[in-house]
N, C-alpha and C positions, 0 to 999 in steps of 0.2 A: 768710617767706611764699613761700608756691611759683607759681612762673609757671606761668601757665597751658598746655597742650597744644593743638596746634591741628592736626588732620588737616586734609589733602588730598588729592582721589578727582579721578586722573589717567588718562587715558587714555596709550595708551600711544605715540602719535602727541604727546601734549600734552607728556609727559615725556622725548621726545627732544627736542623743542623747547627746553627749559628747559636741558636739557644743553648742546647747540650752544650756547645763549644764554651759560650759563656758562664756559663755553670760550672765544667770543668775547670774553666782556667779559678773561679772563684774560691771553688773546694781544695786548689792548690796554693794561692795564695793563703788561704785563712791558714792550710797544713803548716809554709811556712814560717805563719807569722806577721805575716806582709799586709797592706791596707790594700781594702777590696773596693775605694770608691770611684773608681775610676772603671771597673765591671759594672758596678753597682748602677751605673747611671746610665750605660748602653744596655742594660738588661731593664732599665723603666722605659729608655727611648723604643727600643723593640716592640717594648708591650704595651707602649698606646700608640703604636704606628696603624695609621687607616691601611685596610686593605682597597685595593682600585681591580676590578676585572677589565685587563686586557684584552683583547682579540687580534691575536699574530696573525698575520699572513708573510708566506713563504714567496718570495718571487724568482724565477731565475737569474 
């Protein structure tokens, strides 16, 4: 059975956040010791994710 796909529609302020976030959480794991591959592999997924340009519209 295949898992399922699951997009996410980032801005581009949102996904430097996520980055920093990931890096931090890295720089804290290595501080304690701890195995970082599990970081390691959402900060490759991030960094070969396509960007797509939206166009929102707002409706009432």
């Amino acid at each position: 059975m295949k898992s399922p796909k699951y997009h996410l529609y980032l801005t581009g302020n949102e996904y430097t956040q996520i980055i920093n976030a990931l890096v931090e959480l890295k720089n804290e794991l290595i501080s304690e010791g701890r195995y970082t591959d599990a970081v390691d592999e959402l900060l490759i997924k991030f960094s070969k994710a396509r960007t797509k340009n939206l166009k929102v519209v707002y409706t009432n």
